[in-house]
C-alpha positions in Angstrom: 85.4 -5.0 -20.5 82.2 -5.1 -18.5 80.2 -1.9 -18.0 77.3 -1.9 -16.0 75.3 0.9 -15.2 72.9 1.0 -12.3 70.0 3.4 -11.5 67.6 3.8 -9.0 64.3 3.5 -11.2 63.2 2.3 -14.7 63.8 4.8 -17.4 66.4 6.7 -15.2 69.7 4.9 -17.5 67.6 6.0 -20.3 67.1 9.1 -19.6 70.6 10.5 -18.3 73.2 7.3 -19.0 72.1 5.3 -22.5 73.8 7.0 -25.0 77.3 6.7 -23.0 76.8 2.8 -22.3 75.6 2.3 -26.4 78.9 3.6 -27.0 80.7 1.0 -24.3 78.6 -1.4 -26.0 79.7 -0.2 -29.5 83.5 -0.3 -28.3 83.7 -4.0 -27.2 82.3 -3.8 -23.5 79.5 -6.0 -22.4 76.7 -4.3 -21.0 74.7 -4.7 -17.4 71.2 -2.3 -17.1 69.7 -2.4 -13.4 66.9 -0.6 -11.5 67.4 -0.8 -8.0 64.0 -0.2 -7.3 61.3 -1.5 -9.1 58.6 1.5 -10.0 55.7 0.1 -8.3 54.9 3.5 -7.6 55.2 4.8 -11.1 51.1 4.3 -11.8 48.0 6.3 -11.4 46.0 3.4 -12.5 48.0 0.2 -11.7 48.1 -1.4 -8.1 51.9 -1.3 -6.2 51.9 -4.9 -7.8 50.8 -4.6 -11.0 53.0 -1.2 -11.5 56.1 -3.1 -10.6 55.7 -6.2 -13.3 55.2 -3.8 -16.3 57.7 -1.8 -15.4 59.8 -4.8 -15.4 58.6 -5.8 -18.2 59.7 -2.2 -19.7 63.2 -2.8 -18.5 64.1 -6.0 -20.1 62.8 -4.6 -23.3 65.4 -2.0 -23.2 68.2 -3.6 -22.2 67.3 -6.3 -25.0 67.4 -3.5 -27.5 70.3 -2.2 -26.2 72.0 -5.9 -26.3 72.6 -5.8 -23.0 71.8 -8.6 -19.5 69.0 -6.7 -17.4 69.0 -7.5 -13.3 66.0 -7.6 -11.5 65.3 -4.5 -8.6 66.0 -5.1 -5.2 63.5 -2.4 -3.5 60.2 -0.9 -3.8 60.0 2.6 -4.9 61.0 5.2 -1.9 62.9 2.6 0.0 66.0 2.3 -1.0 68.2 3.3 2.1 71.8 3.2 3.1 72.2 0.9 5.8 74.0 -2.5 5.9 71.3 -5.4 4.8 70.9 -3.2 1.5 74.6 -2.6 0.8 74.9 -6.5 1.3 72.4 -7.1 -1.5 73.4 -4.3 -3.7 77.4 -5.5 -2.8 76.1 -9.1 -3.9 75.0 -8.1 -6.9 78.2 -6.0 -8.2 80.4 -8.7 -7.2 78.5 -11.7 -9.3 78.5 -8.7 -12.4 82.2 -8.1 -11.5 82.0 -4.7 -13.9 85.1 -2.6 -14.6 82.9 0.5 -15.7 79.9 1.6 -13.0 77.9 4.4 -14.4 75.5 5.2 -11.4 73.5 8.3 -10.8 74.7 11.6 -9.2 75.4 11.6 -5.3 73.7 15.1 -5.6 70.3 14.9 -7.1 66.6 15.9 -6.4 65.4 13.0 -4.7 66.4 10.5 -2.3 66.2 7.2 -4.0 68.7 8.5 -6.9 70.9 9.8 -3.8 71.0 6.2 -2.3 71.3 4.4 -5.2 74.5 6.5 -5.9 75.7 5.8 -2.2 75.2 2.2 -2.3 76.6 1.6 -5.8 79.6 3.4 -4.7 79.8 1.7 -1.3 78.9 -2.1 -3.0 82.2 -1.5 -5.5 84.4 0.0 -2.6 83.7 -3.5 -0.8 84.3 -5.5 -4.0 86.8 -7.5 -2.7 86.6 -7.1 1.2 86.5 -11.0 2.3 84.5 -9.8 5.5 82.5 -7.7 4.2 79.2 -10.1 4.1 77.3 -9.9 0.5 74.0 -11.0 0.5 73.2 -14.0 -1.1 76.5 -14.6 -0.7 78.8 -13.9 -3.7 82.5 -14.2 -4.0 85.0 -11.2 -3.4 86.6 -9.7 -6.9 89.5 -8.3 -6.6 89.6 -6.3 -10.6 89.7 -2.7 -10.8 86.4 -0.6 -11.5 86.2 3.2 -12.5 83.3 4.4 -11.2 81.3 7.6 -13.1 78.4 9.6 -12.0 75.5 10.9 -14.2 73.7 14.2 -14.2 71.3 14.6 -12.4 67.8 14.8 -14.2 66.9 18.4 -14.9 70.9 19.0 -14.5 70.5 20.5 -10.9 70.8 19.5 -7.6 68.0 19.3 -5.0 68.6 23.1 -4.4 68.6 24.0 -7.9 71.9 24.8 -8.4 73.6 23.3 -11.5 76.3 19.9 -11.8 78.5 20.9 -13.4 80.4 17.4 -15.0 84.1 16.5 -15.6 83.4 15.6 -19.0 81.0 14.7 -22.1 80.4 11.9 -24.0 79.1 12.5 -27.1 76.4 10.7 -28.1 74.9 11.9 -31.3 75.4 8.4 -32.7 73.1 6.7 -29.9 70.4 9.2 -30.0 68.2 7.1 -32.2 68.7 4.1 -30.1 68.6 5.7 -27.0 65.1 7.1 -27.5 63.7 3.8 -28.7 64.7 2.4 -25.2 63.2 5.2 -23.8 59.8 4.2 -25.5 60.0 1.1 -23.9 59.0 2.8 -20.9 55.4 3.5 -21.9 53.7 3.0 -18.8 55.7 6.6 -17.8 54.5 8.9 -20.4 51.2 9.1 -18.8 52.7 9.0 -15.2 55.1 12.2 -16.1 52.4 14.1 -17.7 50.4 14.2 -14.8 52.9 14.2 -12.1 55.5 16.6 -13.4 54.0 18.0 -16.1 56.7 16.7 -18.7 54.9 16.9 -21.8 56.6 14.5 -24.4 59.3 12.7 -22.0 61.1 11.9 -25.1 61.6 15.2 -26.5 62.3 16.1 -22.4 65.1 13.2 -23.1 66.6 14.8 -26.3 66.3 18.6 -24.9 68.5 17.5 -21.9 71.0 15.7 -24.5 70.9 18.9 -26.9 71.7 20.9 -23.7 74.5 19.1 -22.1 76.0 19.4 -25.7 75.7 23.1 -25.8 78.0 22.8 -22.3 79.9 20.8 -23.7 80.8 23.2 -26.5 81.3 20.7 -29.3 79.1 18.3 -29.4 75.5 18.1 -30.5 74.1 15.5 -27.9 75.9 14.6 -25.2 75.8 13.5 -21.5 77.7 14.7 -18.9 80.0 12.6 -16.0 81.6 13.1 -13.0 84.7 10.3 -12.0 84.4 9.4 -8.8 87.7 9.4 -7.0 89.8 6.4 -7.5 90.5 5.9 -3.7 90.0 2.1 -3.1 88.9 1.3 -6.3 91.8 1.4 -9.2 94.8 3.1 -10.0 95.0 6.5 -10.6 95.3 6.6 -14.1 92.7 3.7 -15.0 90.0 5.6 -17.1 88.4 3.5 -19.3 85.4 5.3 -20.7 88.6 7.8 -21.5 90.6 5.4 -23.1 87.6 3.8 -25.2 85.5 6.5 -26.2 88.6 8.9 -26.1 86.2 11.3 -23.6 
């Protein structure tokens, strides 16, 4: 199987998705890691320019420790938007992948960019295989199944601070290691968080968040939380792989 899990910035799998695709990665599936946008805002000190090549830089590492085939962004920072010459890139993309696991980020979340990316990622699998829906650089329809699975949000709240609450956990106690080391491969963001939103140690931040979705989830240690997006236009009813592979 092929499991791709798409994101609106660098460092945003990491933080909320990596331990869940390690495991996919662990059970057989081969593994996709893309950043819509490409954090050329992320910098105090860089230009827009020079912001987006290390932090592109930063992502290939990751997905290379992770063992996994990184794709390059497809928007700056802050404009990622629904409308149709976006969703025929993003549609492009997901149909040369041709994934039958999407982990995406929450369609509820506290800023726009992770909201779009969820809409698009969502809209580009639902159009899969629609023959006149136009993909940009062209790409050829796929007609395979995909289960589609939404990430909390970071923090674990929506936009109006009131909690996600997910379908179900992935435990991910055995990917904690390696999900933190492609977490530090995003150094260019510990100094950016620290003065922007005052998270002190992102990578303890990471591990706090997994050590708290495993409290919900009331048996496991670490964990990560997902929503399954309805299966309306995408599979059948019962096709659940992250279920069925990581017994979730």
């Amino acid at each position: 199987m092929i499991a791709l899990a798409a994101a609106a910035h660098p460092d945003d799998i990491e933080l909320m998705m990596a331990g869940t695709l390690l495991r996919l990665k662990d059970a057989g599936c081969e593994i996709h890691l893309w950043n819509l946008a490409n954090g050329c805002c992320g910098s105090n000190t860089l230009s827009r320019e020079e912001a987006a090549a290390v932090r592109w830089a930063e992502a290939q590492a990751s997905a290379k420790l992770a063992g996994g085939t990184a794709h390059p962004p497809l928007f700056n920072d802050l404009e990622i938007f629904y409308d149709t010459p976006s969703l025929a890139h993003v549609a492009s993309v997901i149909r040369r992948i041709q994934p039958d696991i999407i982990l995406t980020q929450s369609p509820q979340d506290y800023m726009e960019d992770h909201e779009n990316t969820s809409r698009l990622v969502v809209a580009g699998a639902f159009t899969r295989a629609m023959r006149n829906m136009p993909a940009n650089p062209p790409s050829a329809p796929c007609d395979k199944p995909v289960a589609v699975y939404h990430a909390l949000p970071h923090g674990l709240n929506d936009a109006l601070r009131q909690p996600v609450e997910p379908h179900f956990y992935a435990d991910i106690g055995q990917a904690l290691v390696r999900k933190r080391a492609m977490l530090a491969c995003h150094a260019s963001q510990k100094e950016w968080l620290d003065v922007t939103q005052g998270m002190d140690a992102y990578l303890n931040e990471m591990e706090r968040m997994s050590r708290d979705v495993g409290r919900m989830s009331g048996k496991f240690e670490f964990a990560e939380g997902w929503r399954r997006h309805s299966h309306l236009g995408f599979a059948a009813e019962n096709f659940d792989p992250i279920a069925d592979l990581l017994n979730s």
